[in-house]
C-alpha positions as CSV (number, residue, x, y, z in Angstrom):
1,X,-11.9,-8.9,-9.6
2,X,-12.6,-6.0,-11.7
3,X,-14.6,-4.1,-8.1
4,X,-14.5,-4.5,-4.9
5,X,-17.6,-3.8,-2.2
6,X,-17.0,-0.5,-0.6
7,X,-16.5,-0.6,3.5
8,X,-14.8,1.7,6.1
9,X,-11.8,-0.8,5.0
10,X,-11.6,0.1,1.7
11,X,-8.2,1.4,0.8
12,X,-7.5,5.1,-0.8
13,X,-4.7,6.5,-2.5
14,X,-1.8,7.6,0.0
15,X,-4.1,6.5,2.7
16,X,-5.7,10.1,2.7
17,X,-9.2,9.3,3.5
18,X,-11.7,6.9,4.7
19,X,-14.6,5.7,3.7
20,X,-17.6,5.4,6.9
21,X,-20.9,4.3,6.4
22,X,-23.9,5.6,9.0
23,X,-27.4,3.3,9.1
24,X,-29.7,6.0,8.9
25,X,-33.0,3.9,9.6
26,X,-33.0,0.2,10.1
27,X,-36.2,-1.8,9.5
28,X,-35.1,-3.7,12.2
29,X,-34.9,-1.4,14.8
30,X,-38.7,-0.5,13.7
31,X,-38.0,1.9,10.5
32,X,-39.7,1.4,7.2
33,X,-36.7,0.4,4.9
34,X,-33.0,0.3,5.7
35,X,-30.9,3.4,4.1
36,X,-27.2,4.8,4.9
37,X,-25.2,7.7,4.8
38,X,-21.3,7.4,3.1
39,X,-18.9,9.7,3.8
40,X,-15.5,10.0,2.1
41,X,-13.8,13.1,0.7
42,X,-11.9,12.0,-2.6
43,X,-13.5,10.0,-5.5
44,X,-9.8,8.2,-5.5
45,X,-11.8,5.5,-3.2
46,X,-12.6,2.0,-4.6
47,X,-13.1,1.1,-7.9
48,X,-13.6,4.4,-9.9
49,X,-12.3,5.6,-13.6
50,X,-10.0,8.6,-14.5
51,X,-11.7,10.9,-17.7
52,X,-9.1,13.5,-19.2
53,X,-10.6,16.3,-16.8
54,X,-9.0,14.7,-13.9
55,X,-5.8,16.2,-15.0
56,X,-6.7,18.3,-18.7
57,X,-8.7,20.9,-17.5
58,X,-10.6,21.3,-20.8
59,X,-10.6,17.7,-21.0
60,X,-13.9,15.6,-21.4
61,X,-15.5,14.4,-18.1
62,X,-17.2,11.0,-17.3
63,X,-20.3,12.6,-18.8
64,X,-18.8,13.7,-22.1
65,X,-19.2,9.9,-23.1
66,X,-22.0,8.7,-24.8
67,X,-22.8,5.3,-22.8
68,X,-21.4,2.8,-25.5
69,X,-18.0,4.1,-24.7
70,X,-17.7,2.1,-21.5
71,X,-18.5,-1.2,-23.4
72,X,-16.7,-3.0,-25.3
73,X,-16.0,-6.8,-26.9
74,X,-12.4,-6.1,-27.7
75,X,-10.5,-6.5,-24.8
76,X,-7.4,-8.3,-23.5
77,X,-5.5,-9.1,-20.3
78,X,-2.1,-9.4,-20.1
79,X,0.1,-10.6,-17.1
80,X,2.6,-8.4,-16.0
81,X,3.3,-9.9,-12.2
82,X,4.6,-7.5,-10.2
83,X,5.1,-7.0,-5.7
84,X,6.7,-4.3,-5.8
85,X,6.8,-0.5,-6.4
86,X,7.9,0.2,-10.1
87,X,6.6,2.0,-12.9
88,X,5.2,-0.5,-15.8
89,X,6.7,-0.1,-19.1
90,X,6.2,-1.5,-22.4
91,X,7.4,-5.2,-22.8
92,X,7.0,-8.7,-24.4
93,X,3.4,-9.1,-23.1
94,X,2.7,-5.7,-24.4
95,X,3.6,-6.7,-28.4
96,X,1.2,-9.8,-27.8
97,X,-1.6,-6.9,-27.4
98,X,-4.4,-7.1,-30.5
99,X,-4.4,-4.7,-33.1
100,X,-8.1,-3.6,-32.4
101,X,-8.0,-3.7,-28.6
102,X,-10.5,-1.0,-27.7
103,X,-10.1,-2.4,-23.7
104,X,-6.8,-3.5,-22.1
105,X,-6.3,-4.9,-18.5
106,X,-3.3,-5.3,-16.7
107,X,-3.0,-8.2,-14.2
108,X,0.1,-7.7,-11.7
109,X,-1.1,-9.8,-9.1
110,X,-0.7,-6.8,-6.6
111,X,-4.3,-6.9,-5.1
112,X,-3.2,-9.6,-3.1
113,X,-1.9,-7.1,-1.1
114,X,-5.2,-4.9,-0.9
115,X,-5.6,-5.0,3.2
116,X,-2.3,-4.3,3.9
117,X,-0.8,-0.8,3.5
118,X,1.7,-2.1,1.0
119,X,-0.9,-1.8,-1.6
120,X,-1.2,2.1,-1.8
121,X,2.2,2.6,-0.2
122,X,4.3,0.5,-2.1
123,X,1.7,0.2,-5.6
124,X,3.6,-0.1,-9.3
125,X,2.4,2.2,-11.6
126,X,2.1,3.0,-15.4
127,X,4.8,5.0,-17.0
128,X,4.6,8.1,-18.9
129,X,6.1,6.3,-22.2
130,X,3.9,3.5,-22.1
131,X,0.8,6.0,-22.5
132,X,2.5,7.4,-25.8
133,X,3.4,3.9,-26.6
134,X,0.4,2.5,-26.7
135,X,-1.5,5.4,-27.9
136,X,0.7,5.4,-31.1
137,X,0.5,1.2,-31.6
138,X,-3.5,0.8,-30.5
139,X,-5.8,3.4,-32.3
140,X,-8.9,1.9,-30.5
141,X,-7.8,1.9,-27.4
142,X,-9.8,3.8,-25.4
143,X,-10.1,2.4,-21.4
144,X,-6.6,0.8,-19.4
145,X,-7.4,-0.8,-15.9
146,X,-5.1,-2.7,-13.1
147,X,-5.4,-4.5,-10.3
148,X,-3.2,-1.7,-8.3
149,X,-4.5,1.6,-6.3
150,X,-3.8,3.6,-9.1
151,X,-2.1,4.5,-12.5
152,X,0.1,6.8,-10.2
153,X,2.9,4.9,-8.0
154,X,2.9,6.4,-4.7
155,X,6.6,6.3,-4.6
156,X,7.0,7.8,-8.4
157,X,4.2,10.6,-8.0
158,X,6.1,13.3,-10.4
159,X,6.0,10.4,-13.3
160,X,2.4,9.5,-12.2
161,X,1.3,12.9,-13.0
162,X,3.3,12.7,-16.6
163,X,1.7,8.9,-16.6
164,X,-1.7,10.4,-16.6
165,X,-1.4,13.4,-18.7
166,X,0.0,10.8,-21.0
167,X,-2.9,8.5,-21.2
168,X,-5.3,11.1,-20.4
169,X,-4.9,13.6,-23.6
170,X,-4.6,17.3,-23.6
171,X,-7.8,18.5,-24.7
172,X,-11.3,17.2,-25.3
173,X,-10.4,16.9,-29.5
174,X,-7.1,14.9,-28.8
175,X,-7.4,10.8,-28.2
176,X,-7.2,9.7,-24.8
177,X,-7.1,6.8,-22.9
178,X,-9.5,6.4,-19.6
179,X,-7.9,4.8,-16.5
């Protein structure tokens, strides 16, 4: 799956926060439409997508992007299974990667662990060379996504910060890569 539904037991990065929902009206308890109220502190809930300004602080935000960015008919999956935490580095699946790629997903496998705590406590993450790797080998490249909590293992959170200032750029003029 590329999302998940959001509920109160949706995982979050080093279990910091939870999401809870609140009915506000109900039609069936005689209201006129059904609405809700979400609470959660972090946007690190759920499905979401790093821009440079999560960690550049001149870097672009989600609104810098003209629409078109976020779509794409160049992309590619490779496999990379994975149960463990590690940090993800460039290997053989990588070099099968197309030239033009403009969209590349990684598939470890690891959201089979999504309801257990193993997922954000124990999560693989991307390396800090792999950003510059790839970078330097796939001009196009402009979105990475996984199927783990984030791009940051929670037991390798120094080299998660390097990871993402690696994919992420260091200004709104350099190339960066969107998580």
């Amino acid at each position: 799956l590329l999302s998940h539904f959001l509920d109160s037991g949706t995982p979050t990065y080093g279990n910091r926060d939870k999401l809870t929902i609140n009915e506000i009206s109900e039609i069936q308890k005689g209201a006129s439409a059904n609405s809700s109220k979400w609470n959660f502190s972090t946007n690190h809930i759920g499905t979401h997508i790093d821009a440079p300004y999560h960690f550049i602080q001149n870097g672009k935000t989600l609104t810098d992007y003209k629409h078109d960015h976020w779509f794409s008919k160049k992309c590619f999956l490779i496999d990379i299974p994975c149960d463990i935490a590690q940090l993800i580095n460039f290997s053989k699946p990588f070099y099968e990667i197309p030239n033009d790629v403009e969209v590349l997903l990684i598939r470890t496998g690891y959201e089979k662990f999504r309801l257990k705590d193993k997922y954000w406590n124990d999560n693989p993450g991307l390396s800090p060379e792999l950003g510059v790797w790839l970078k330097s080998n796939f001009p196009s490249l402009r979105i990475v996504g996984f199927d783990f909590i984030s791009l940051t293992s929670w037991k390798y959170r120094e080299e998660g910060k390097e990871a993402h200032r690696s994919f992420l750029g260091s200004s709104k003029e350099n190339k960066s890569i969107c998580i």
